[in-house]
N, CA, C and O atoms as a MOPAC input file, in Angstrom:
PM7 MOZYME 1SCF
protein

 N    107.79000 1    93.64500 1    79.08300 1
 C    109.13100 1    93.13200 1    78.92700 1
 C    109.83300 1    93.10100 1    80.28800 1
 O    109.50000 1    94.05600 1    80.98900 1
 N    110.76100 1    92.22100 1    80.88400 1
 C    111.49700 1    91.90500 1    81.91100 1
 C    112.24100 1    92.32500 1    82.13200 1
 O    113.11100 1    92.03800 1    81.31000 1
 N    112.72100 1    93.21800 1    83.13900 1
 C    113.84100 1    93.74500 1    83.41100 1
 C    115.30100 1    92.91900 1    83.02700 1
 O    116.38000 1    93.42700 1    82.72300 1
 N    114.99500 1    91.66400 1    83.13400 1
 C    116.03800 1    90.44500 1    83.28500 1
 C    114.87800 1    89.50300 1    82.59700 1
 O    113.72000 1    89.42600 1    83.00700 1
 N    115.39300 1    88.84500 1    81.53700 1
 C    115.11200 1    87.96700 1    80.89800 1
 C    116.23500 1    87.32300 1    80.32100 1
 O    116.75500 1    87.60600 1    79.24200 1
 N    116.67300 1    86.16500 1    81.35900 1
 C    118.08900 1    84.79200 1    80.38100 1
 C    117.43800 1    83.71500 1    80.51700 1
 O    116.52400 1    83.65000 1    81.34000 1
 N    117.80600 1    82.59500 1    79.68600 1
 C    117.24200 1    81.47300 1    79.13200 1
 C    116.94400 1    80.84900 1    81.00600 1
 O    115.93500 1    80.20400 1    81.29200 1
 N    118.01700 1    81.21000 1    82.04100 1
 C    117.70100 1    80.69800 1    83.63600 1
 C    117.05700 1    81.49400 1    84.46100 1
 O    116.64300 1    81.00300 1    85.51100 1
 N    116.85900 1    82.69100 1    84.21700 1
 C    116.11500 1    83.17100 1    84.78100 1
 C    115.05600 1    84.87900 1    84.28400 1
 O    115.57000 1    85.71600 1    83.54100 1
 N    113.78200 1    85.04400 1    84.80300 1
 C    113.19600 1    85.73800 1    84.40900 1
 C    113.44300 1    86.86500 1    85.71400 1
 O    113.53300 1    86.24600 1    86.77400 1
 N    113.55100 1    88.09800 1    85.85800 1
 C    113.63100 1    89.14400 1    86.81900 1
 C    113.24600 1    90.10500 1    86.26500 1
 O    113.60500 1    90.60500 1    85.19900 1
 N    112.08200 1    90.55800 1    87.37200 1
 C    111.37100 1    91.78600 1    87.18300 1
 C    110.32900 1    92.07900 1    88.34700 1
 O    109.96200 1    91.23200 1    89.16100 1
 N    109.95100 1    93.26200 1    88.31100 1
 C    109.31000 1    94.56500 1    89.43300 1
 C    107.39300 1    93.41600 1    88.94900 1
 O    106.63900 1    93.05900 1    88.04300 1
 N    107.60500 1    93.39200 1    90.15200 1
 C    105.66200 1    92.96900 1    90.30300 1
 C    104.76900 1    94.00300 1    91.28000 1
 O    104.76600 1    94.02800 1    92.51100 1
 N    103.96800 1    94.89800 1    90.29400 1
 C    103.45200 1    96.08100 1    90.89900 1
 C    102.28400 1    95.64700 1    92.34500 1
 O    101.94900 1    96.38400 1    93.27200 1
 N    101.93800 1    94.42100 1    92.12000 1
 C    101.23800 1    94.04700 1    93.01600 1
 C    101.44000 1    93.52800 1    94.31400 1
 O    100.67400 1    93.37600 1    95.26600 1
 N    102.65100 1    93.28700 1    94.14200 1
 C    103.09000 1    92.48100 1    95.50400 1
 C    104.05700 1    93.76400 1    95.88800 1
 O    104.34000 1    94.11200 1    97.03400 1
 N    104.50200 1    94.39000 1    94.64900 1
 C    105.48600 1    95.52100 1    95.22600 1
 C    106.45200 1    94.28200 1    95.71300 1
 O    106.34000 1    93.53700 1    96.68600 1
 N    107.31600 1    94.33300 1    94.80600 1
 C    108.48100 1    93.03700 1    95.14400 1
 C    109.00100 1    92.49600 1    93.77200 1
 O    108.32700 1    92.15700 1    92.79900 1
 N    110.27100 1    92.49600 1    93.91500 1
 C    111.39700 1    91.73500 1    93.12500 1
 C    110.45200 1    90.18900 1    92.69300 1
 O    109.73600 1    89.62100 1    93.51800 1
 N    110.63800 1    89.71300 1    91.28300 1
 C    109.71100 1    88.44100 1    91.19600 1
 C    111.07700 1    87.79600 1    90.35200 1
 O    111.28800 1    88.30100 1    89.24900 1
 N    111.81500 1    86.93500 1    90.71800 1
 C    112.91800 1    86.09300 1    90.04200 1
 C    111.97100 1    84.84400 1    89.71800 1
 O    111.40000 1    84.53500 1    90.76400 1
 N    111.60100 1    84.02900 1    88.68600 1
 C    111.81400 1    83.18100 1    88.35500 1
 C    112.54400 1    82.59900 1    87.91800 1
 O    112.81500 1    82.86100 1    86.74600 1
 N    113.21900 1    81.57400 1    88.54400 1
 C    114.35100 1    80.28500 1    87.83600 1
 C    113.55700 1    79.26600 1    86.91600 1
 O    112.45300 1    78.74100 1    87.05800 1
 N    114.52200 1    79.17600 1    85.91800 1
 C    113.52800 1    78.05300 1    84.75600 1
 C    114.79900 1    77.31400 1    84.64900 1
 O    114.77200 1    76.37100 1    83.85900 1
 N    116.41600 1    77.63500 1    85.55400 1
 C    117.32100 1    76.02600 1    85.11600 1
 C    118.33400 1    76.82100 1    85.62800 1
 O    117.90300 1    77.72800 1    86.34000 1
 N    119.91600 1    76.76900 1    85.46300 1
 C    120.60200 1    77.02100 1    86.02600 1
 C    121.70800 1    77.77600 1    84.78700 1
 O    121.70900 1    77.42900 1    83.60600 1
 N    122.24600 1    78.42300 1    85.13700 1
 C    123.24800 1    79.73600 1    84.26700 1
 C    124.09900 1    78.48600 1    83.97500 1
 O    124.29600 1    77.47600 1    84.65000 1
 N    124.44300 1    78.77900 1    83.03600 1
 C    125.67300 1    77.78100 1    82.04100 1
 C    127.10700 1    77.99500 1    83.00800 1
 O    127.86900 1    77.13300 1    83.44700 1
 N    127.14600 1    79.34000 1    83.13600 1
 C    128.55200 1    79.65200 1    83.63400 1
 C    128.52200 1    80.41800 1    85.05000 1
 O    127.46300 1    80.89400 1    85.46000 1
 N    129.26500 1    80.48200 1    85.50600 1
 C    129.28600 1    81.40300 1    86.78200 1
 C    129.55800 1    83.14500 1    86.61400 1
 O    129.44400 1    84.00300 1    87.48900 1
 N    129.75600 1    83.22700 1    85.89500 1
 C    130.23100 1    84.68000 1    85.33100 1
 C    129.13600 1    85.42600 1    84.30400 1
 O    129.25500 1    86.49500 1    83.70600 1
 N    127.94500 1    84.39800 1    84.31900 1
 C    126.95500 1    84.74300 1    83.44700 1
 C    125.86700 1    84.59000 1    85.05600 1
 O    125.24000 1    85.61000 1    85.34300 1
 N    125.76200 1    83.80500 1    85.65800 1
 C    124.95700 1    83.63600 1    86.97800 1
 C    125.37900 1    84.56900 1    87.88400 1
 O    124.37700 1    85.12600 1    88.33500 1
 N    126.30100 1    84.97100 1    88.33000 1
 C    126.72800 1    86.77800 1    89.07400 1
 C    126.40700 1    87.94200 1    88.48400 1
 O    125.94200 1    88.93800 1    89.03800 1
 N    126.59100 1    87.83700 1    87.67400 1
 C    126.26500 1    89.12400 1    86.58200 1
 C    125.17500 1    89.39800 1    86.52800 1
 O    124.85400 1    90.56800 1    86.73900 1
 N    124.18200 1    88.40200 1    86.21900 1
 C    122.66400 1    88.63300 1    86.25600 1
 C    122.19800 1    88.75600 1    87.68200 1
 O    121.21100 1    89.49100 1    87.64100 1
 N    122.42600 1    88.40200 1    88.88700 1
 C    122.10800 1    88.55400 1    90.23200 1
 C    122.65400 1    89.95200 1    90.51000 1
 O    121.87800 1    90.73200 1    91.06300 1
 N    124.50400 1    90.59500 1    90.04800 1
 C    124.59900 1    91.99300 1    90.23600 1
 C    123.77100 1    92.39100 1    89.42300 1
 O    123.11800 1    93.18300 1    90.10300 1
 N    123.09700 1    92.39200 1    87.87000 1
 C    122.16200 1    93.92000 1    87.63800 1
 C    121.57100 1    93.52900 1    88.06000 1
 O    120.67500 1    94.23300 1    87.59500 1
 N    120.71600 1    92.44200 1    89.11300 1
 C    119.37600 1    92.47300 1    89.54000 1
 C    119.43100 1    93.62900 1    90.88200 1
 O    118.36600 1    93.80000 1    91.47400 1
 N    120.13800 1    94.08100 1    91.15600 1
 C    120.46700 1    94.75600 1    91.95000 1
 C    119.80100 1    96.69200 1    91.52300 1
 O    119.32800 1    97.61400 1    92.18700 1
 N    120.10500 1    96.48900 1    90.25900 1
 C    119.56500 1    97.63800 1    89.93800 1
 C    118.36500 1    98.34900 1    89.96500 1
 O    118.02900 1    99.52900 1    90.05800 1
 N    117.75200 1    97.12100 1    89.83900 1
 C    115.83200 1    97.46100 1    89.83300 1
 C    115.56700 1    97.33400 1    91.00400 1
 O    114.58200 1    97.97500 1    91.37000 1
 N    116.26000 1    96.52800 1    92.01900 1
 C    115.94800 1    97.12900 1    93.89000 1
 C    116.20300 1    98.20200 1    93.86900 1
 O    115.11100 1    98.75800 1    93.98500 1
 N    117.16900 1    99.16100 1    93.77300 1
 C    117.42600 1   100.37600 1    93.82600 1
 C    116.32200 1   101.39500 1    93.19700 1
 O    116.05800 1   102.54000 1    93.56400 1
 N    115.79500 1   100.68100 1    92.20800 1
 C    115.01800 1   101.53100 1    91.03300 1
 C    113.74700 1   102.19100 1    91.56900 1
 O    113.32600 1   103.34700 1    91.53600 1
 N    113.20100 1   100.82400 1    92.17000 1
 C    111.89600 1   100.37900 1    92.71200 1
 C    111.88600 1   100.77800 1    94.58700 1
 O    110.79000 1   100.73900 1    95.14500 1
 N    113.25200 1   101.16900 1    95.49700 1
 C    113.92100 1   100.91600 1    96.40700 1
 C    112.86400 1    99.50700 1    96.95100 1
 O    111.80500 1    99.41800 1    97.57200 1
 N    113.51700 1    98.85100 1    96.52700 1
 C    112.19500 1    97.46100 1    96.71700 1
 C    113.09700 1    96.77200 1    97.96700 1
 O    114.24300 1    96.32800 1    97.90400 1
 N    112.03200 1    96.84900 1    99.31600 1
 C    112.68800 1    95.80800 1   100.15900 1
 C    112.44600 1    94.05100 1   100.25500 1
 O    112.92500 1    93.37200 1   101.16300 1
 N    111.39800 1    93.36200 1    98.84500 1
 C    111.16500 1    92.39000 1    99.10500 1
 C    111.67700 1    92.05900 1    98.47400 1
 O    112.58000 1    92.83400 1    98.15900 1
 N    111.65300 1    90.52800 1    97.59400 1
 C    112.04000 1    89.65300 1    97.11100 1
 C    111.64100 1    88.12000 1    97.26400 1
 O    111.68800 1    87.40400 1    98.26400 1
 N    111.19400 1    87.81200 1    95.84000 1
 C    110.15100 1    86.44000 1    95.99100 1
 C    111.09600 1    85.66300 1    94.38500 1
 O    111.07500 1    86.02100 1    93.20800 1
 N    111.73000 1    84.66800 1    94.99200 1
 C    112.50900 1    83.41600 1    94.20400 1
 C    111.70800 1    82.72100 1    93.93400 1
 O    111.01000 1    82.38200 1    94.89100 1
 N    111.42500 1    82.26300 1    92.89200 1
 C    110.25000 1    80.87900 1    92.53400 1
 C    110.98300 1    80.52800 1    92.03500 1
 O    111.53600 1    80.98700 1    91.03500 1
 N    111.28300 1    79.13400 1    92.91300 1
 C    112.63400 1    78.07100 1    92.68800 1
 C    112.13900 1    77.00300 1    92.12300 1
 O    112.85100 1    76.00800 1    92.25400 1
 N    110.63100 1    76.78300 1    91.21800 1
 C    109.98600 1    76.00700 1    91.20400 1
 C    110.22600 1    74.93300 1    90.32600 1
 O    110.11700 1    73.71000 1    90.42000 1
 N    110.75400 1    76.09600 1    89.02400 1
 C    111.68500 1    75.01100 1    87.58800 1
 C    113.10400 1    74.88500 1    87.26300 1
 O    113.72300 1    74.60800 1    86.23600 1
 N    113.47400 1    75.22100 1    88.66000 1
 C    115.01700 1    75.44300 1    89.07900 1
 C    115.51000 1    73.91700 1    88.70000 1
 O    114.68700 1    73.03300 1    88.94100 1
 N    116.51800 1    73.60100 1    88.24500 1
 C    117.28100 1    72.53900 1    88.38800 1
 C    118.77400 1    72.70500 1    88.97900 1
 O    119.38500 1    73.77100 1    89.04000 1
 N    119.24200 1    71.44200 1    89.40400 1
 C    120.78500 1    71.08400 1    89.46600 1
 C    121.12700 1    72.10500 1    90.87200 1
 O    120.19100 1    72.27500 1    91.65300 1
 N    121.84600 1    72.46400 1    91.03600 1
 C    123.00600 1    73.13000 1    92.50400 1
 C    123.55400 1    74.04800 1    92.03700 1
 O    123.78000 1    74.12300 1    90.82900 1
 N    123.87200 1    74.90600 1    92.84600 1
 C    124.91300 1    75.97400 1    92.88800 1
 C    126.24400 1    75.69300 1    93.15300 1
 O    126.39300 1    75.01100 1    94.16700 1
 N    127.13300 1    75.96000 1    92.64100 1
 C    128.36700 1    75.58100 1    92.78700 1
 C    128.71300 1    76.16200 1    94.34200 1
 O    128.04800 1    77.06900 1    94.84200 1
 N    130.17800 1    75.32000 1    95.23400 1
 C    130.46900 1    75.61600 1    96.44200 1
 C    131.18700 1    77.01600 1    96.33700 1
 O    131.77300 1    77.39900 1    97.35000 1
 N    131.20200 1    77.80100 1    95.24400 1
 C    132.38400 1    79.22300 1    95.17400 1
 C    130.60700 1    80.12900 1    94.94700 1
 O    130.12700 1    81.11500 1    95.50500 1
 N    130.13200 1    79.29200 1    93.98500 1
 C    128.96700 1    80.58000 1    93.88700 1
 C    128.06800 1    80.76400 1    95.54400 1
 O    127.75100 1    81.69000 1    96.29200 1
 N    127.97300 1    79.70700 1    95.51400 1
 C    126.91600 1    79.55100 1    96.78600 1
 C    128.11400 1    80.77300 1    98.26100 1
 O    127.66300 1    81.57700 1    99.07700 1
 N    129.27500 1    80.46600 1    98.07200 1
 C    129.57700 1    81.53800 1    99.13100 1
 C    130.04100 1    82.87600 1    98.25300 1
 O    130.44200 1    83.73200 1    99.04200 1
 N    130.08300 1    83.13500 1    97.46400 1
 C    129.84600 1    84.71100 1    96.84000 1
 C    128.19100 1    84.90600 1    97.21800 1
 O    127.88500 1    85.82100 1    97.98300 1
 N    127.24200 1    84.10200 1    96.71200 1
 C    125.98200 1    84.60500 1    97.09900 1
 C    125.48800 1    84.75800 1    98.61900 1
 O    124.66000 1    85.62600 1    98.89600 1
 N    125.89200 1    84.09600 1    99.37400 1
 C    125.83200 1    84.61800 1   100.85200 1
 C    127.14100 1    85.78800 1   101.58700 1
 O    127.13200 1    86.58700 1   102.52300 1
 N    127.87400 1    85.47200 1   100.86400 1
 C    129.27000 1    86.39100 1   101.63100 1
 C    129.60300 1    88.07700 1   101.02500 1
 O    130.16600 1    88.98800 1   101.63200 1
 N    128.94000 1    88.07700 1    99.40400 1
 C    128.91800 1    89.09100 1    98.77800 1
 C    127.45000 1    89.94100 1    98.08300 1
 O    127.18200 1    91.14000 1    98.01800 1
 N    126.50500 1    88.39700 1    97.51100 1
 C    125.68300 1    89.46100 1    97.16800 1
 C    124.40900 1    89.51800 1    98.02500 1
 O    123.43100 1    89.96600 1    97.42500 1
 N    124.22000 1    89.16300 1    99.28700 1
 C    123.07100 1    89.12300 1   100.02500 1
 C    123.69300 1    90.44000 1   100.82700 1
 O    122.84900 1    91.31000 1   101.03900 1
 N    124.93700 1    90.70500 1   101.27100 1
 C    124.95100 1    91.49500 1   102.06700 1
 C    124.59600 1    92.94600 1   101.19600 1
 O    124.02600 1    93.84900 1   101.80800 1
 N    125.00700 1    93.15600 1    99.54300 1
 C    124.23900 1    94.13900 1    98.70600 1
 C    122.79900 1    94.55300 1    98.76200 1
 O    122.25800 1    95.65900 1    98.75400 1
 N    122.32800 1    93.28100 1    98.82400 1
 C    120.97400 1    93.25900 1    98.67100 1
 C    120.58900 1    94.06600 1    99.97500 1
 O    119.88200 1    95.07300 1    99.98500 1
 N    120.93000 1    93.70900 1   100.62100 1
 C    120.30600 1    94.19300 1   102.25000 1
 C    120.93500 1    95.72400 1   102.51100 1
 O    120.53200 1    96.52900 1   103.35000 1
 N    121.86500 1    95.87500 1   101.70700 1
 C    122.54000 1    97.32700 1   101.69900 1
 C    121.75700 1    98.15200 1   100.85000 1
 O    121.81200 1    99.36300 1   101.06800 1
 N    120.96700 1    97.69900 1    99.83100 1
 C    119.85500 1    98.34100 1    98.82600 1
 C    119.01100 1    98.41200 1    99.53000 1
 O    118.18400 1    99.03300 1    98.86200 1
 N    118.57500 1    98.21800 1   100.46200 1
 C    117.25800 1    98.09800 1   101.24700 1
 C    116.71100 1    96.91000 1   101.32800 1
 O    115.91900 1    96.76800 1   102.26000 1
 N    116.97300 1    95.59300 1   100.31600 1
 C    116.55100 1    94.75700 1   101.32900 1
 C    116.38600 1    93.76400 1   102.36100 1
 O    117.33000 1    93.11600 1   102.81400 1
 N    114.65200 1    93.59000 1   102.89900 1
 C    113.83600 1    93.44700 1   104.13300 1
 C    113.77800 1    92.07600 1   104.32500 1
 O    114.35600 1    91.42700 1   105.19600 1
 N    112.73400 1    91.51900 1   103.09000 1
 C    112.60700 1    90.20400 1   102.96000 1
 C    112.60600 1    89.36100 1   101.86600 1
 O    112.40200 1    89.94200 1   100.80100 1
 N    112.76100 1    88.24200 1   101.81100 1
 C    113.09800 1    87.23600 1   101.18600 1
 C    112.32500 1    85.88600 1   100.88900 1
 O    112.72900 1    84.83900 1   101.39400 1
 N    111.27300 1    85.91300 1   100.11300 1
 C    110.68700 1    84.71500 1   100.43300 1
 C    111.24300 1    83.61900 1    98.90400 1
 O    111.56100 1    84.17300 1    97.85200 1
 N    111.26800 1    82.20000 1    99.03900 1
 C    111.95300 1    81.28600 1    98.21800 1
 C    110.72400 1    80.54900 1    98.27100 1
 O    110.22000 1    80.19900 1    99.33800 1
 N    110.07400 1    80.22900 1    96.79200 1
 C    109.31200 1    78.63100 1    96.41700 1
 C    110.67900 1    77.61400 1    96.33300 1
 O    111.74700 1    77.98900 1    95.84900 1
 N    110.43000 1    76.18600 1    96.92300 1
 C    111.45200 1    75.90900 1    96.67800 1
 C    110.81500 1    74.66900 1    95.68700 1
 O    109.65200 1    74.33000 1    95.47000 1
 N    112.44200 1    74.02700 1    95.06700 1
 C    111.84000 1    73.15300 1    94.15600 1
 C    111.60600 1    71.70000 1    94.89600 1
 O    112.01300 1    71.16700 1    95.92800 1
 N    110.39800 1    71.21700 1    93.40100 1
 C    110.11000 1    69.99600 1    94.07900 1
 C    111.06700 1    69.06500 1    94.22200 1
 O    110.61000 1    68.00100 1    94.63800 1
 N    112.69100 1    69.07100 1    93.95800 1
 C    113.74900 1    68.08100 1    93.65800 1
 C    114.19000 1    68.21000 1    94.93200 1
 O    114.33000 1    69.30000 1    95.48600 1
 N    114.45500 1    66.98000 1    95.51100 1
 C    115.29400 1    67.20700 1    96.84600 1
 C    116.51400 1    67.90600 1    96.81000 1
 O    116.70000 1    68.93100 1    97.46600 1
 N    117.47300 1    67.32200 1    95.96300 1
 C    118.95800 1    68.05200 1    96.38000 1
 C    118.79800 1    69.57000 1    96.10400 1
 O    119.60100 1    70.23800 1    96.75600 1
 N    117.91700 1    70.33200 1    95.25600 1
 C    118.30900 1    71.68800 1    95.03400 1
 C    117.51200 1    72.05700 1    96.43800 1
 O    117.91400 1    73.02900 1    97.07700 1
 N    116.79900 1    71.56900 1    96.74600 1
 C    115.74400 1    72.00100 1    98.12200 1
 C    116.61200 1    71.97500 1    99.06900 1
 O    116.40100 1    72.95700 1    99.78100 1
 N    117.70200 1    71.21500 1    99.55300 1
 C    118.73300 1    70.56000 1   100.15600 1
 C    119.70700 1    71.90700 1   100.57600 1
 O    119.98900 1    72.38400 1   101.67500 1
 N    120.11200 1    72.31700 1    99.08300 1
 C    121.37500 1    72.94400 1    99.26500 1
 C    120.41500 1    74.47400 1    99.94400 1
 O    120.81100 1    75.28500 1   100.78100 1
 N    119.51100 1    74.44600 1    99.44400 1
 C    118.81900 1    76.14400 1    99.29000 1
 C    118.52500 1    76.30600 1   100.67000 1
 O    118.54200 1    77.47000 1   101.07000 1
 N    118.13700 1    75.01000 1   101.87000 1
 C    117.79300 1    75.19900 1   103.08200 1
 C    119.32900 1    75.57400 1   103.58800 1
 O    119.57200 1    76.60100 1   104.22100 1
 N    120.10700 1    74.81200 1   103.30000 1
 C    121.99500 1    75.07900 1   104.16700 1
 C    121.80500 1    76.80600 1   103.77600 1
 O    121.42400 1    77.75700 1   104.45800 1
 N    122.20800 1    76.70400 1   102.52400 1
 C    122.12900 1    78.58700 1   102.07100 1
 C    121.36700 1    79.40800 1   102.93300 1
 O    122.00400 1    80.43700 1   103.15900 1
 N    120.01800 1    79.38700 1   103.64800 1
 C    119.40100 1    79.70900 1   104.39200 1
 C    119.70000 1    79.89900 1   105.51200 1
 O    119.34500 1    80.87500 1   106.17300 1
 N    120.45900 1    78.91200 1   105.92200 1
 C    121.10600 1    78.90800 1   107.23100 1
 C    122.39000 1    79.39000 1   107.81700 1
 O    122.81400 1    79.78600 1   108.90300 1
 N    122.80100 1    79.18200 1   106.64700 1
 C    124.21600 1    80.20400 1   106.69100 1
 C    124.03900 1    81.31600 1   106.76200 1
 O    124.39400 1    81.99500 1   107.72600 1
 N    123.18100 1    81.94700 1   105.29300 1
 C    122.74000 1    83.36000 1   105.73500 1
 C    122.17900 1    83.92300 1   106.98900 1
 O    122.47900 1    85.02200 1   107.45400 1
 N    121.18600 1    82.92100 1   107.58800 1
 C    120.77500 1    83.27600 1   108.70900 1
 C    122.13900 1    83.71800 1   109.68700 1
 O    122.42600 1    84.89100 1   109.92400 1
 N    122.81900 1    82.67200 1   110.13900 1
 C    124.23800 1    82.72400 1   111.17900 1
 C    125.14300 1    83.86500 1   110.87200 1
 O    125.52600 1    84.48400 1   111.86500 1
 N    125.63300 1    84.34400 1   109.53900 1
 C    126.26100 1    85.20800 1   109.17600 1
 C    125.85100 1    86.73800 1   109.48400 1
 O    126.67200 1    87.64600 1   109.62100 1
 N    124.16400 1    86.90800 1   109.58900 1
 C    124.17900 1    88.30800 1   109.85700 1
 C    123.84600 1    89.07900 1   111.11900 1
 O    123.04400 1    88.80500 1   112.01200 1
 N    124.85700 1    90.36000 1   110.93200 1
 C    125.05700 1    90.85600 1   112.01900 1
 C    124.09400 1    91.04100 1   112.96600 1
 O    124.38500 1    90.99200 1   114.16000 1
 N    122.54600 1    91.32600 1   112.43700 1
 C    121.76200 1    91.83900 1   112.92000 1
 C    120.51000 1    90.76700 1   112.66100 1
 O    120.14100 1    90.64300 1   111.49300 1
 N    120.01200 1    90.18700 1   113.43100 1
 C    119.37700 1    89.19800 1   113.21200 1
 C    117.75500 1    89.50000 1   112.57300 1
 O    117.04500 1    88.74600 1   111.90900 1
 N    117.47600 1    90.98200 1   113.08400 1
 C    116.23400 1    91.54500 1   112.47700 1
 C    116.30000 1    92.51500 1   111.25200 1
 O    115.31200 1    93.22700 1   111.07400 1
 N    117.09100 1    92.59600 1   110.60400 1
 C    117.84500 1    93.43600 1   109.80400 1
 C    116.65500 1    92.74000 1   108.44200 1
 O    115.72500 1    93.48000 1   108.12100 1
 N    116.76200 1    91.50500 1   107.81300 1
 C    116.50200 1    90.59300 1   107.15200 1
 C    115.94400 1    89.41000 1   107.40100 1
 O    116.56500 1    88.43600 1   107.82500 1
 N    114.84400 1    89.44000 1   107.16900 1
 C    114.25400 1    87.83400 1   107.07100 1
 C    113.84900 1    87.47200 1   106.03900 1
 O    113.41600 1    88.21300 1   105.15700 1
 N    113.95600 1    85.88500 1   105.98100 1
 C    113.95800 1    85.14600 1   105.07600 1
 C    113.21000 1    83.70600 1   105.33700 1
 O    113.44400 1    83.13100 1   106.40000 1
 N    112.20300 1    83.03900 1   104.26300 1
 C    111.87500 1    82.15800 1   104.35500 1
 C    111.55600 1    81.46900 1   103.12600 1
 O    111.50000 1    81.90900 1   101.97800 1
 N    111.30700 1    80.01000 1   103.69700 1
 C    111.13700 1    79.26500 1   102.23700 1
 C    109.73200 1    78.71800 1   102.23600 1
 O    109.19600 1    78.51400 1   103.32600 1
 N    109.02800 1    78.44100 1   101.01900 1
 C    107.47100 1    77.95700 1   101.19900 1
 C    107.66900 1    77.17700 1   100.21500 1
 O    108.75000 1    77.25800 1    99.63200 1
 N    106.79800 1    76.33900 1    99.83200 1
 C    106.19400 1    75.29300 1    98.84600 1
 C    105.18000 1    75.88300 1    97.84400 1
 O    104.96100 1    75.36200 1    96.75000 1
 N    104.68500 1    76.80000 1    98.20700 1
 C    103.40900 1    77.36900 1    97.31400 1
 C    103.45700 1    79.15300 1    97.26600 1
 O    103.37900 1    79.92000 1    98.22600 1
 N    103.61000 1    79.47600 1    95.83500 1
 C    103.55900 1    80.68300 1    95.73400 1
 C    102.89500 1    82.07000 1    96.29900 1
 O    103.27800 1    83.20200 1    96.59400 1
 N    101.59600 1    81.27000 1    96.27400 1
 C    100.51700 1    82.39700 1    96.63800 1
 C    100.52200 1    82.81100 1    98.58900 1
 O    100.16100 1    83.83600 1    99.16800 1
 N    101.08800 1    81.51600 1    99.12900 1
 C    101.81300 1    81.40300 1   100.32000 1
 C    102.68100 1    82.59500 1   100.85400 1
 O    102.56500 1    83.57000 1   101.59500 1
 N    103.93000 1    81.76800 1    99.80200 1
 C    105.03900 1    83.06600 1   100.13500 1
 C    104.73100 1    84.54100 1    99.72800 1
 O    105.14400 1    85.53600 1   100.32400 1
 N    103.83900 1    84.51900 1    98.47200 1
 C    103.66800 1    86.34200 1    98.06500 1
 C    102.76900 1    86.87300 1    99.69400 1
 O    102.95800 1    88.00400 1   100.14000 1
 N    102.09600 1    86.15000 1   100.20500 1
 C    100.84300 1    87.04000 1   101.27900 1
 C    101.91300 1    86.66200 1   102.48600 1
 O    101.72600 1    87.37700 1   103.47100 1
 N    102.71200 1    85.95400 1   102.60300 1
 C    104.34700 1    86.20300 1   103.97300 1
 C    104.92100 1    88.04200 1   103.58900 1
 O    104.94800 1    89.01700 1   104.34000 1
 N    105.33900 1    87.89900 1   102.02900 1
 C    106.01500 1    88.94500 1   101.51400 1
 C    104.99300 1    90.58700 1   101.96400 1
 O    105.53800 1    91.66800 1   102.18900 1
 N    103.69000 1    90.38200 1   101.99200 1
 C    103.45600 1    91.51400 1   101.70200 1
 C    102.70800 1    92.13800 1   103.14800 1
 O    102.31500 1    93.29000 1   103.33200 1
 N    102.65800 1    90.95800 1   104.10400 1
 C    102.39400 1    91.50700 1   105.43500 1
 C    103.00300 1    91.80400 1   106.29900 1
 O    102.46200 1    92.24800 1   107.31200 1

């Protein structure tokens, strides 16, 4: 059973990669239902003190709104990295515009933090890719 299981996304501890495993299957109805599930995902980093994290953005649809997208870089990435974590790897989807917005997000995060080795982050096309980035 999943730590996090909503109709948009699946979250849970992968003993093998040792790493946070989010799958997106579409996008949160509401914004107050899409924060909420990103704060308790917060819990099982702590649980696990897990410094990775692997997004498979693969059945992701549609955009992030312009208020969520800067709560998620301005509020909950800097959590994440306050839980311990390290790295960040993103499948991204095959749709251009969500691929679009997720590279800007990337980049912002990048510019915003204090410490440039603190956190890294990258995006891949293929899973098995990003898990062997994540675990070396």
């Amino acid at each position: 059973m999943a730590f996090i299981d909503e109709p948009f996304v699946r979250i849970d501890w992968d003993e093998e990669c040792k790493c946070i495993v989010a799958e997106w299957k579409g996008n949160a109805r509401a914004s107050s239902v899409y924060r909420a599930t990103l704060d308790r995902s917060l819990q099982l980093v702590k649980k696990h003190s897990a410094s990775r994290w692997l997004a498979i953005m693969i059945e992701s649809s549609g955009v992030i709104s312009p208020e969520d997208t800067e709560w998620l870089q301005k509020d909950w990435f800097p959590r994440l990295i306050g839980a311990g974590g390290r790295r960040f790897a993103v499948v991204l989807p095959p749709k251009g515009l969500a691929a679009l917005q997720l590279n800007r997000i990337k980049r912002d995060i990048d510019s915003d933090k204090a410490d440039p080795n603190a956190f890294a982050n990258q995006y891949f096309d293929d899973v098995s890719i990003a898990r062997a980035w994540l675990t070396k």
